[in-house]
N, C-alpha and C positions, 0 to 999 in steps of 0.2 A: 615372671611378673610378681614384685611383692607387693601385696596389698592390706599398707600396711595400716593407712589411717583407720580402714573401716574394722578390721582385727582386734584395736588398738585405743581408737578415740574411747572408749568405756571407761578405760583404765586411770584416762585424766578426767575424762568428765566426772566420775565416780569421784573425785579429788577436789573436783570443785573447779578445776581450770576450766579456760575457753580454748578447743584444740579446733583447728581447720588443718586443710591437704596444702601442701608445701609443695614445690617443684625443687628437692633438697639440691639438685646440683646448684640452679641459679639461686636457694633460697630466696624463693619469691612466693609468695600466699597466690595459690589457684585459683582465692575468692575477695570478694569483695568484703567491705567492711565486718571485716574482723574485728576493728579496733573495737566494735559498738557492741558484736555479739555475746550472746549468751548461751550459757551451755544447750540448749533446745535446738540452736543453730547448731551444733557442735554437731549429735544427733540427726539433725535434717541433713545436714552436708553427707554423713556415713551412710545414711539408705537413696543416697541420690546417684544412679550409677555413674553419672558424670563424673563422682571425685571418689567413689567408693574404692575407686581400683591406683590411689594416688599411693606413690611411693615413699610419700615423706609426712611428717605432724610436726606441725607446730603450735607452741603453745604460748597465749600474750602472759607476757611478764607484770609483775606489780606483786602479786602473791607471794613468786620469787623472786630473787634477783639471782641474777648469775654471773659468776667470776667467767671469764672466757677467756683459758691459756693459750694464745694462737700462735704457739710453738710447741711442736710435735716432743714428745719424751716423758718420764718419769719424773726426771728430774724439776721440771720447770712445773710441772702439776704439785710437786710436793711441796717446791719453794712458794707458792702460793696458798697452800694449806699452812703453810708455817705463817704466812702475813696473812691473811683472813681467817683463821682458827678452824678447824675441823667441821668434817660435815661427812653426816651417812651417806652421802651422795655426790657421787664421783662418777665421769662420763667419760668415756673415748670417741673422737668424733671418727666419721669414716675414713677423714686423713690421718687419723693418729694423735692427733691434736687434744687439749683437755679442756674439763668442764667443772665447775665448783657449783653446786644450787644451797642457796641459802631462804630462810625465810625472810620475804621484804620490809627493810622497814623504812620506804622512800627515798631508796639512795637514788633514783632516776637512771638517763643512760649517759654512760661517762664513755667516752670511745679514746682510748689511749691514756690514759689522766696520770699513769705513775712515768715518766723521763727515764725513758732505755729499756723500760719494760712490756714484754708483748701483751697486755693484759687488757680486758674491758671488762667496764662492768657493769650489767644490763638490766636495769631495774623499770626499763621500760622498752617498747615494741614489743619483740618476740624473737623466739629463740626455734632451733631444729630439735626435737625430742625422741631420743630412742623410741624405738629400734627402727628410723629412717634408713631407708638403703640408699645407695649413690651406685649408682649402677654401672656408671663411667670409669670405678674403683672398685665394682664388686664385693662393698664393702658396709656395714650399715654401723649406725650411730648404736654404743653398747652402755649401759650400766658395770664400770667396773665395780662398785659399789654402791649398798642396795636398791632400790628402786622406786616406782611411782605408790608405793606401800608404806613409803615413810617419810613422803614429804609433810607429814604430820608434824615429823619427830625435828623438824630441820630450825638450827639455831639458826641468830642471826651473825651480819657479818661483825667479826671482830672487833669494838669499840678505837677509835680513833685509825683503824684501818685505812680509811679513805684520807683521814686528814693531813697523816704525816707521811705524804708519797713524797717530799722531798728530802725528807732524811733518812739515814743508814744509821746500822750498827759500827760502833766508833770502832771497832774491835777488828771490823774487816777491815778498814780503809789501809790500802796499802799507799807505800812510795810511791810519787809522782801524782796521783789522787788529792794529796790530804788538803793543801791551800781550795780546793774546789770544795771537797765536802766539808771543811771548816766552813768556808763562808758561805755555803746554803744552806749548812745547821745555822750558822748565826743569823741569817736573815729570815730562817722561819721562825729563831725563839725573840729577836729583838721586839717583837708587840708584844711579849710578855714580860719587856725588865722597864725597871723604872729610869736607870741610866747605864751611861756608854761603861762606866766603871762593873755595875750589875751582867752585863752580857758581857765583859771581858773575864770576869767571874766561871761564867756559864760556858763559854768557847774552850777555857783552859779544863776547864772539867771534865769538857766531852773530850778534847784531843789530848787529855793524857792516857786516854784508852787505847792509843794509837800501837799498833806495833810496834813502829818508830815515830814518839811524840816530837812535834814541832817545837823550833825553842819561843819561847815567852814573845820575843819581838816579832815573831810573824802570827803568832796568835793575836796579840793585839793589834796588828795590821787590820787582818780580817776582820775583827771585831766592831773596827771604829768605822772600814768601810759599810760595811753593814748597817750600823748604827744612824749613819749619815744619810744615807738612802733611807730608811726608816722615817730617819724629821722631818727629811725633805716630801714626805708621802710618796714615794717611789719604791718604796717597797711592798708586791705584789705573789712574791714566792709561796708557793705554796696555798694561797687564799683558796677555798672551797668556789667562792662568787667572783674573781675580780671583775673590776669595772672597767669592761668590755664592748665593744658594740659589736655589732651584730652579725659582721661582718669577720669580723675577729673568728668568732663560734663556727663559722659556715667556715673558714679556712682551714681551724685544727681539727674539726671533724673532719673535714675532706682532703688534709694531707697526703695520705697515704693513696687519694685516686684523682691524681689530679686533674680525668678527665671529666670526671663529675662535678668536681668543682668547678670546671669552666662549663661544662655546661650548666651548673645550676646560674650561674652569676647570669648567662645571658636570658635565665629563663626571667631573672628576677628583672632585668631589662628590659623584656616585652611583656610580661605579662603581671607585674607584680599589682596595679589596681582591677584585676580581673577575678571572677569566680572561680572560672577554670580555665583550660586550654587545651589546644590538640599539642603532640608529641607524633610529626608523621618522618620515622627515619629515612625513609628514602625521599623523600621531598626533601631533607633538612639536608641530606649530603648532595644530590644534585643543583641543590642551591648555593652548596660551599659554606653555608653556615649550620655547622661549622663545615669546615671543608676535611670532613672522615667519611670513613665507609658507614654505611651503613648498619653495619653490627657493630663498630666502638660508639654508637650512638645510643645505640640499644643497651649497650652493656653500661655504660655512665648511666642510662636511665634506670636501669635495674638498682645498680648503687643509689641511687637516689630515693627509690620504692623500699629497699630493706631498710636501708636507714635512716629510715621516717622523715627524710626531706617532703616529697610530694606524697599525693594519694591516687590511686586511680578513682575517676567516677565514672570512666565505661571503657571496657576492657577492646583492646587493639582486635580489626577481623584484617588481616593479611589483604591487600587488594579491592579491599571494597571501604574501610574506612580508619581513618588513623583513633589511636586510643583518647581520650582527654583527660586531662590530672587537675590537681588543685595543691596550691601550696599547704602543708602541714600548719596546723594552729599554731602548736607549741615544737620547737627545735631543739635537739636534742643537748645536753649541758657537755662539754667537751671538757670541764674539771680539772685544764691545765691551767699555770701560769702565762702572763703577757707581758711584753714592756718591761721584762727585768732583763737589767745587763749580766754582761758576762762576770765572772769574779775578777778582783785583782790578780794580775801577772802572778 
């Protein structure tokens, strides 16, 4: 048994974070309203033997934010140092997986926001914080680089980092690529030319960077397309905020599960003018709504608990009473694009 929170919480509290005991596999908070707590709670949680003996810490974000490389390797943790600028602080999770911590400066929480890249970036909820074990993997969450010692020392994220996830270095774009990354560099600079002639300007400048540069007539293709989406207001590429409904958000957040998203949508359908509500998974599958077992209920609902969809307001007792939740104030910013077409052929 590693007991790691109560060992451990000193070392953030002492830092000024708000740490609680984590259940690291499901990354699920053991306690209730964390969002609200303060370091005292941090403390009260570590001498309570109930969570003393918890094998995981986490810690709420806003202080930090953190890059979250949710692809295993060196490589892909350094290509993310290279686009968010360096940092004393560098993590390996228990899969293998990497971690960037920056100091925050309101980026919020972006879940997927750069197209093709496995990256999130977490300037709110909360995160798993070394030295968590995962005991299904025998393995615990490490500091590659240095530690809760110099979250002091930690810059923020790299200037315009966030804002230009839709363009690349012209230099890489290889054959068969370039008509695509022409025209989402020209749809992300055209709000910054004055006319179609000024961003065919701009398109030939970037694609003569090309390995093998495009000739002049397909650069100005791209260019005028773009341009014309631009007048029309239809262009949306790249936008930090685009104008979205709400609906939109709850979809690219919950891409990647899509049983939580269908469970969240029918929670929004029973219970969306209510305070709270029960969440009972075995009543919910032998009612066929939805019609799963019982644990892919449970496991959508967890998805929905990490990633700041609902909240718990009283924790599930196995057979004697189902848990009740409450839909989340604020939902989380998903910092992709919508409603833009594909490129020209």
């Amino acid at each position: 048994m590693h007991a790691v929170f109560a060992e451990h919480v000193a070392d953030y509290v002492n830092a000024g974070l708000v740490a609680f005991p984590v259940d690291a596999r499901a990354k699920r908070p053991l306690v209730r309203n964390w969002e609200r707590a303060g370091t005292n709670a941090s403390r009260a949680w570590a001498s309570n033997p109930r969570f003393a003996g918890a094998e995981g810490i986490g810690i709420r974000m806003g202080g930090i934010v953190e890059v979250d490389v949710d692809a295993a390797g060196d490589a892909w943790l350094q290509s993310a140092v290279e686009r968010f600028g360096d940092t004393p602080v560098r993590i390996r999770t228990a899969s293998g997986k990497g971690k960037l911590w920056y100091r925050g400066n309101g980026e919020g929480r972006r879940i997927r926001p750069f197209r093709g890249l496995p990256i999130d970036v977490l300037g709110g909820g909360f995160t798993i914080a070394p030295p968590s074990w995962r005991e299904d993997l025998g393995a615990a969450y490490r500091f590659l680089s240095g530690s809760v010692a110099n979250l002091n020392d930690l810059p923020t994220i790299r200037a315009g980092a966030l804002e230009d996830g839709y363009t690349r270095a012209a230099e890489g774009v290889q054959d068969g690529e370039r008509n695509n990354a022409l025209w989402r560099h020209c749809m992300t600079q055209a709000r910054f030319c004055d006319d179609v002639e000024a961003l065919i300007d701009v398109a030939a400048s970037w694609a003569g960077s090309f390995p093998d540069p495009l000739g002049l007539v397909e650069v100005e293709r791209c260019a005028r397309s773009a341009w014309r989406y631009e007048c029309e207001g239809r262009n949306y590429l790249g936008l930090r905020k685009p104008q979205i409904t709400a609906e939109d958000g709850y979809m690219d957040d919950l891409i990647d599960q899509p049983e939580a998203l269908v469970l969240y949508q029918m929670f929004k359908r029973w219970h969306s003018k209510r305070p709270n509500f029960a969440i009972a998974p075995t009543a919910m599958s032998e009612a066929g709504s939805p019609p799963w077992h019982r644990t892919r209920i449970i496991r959508a609902r967890d998805v929905l608990i990490e990633r700041g969809f609902i909240q718990e307001v009283s924790r599930p007792i196995r057979g004697r009473r189902a848990g009740r939740y409450r839909f989340a104030e604020q939902m989380a910013d998903s910092g992709k694009d919508h409603y833009t077409p594909s490129p020209p052929g």
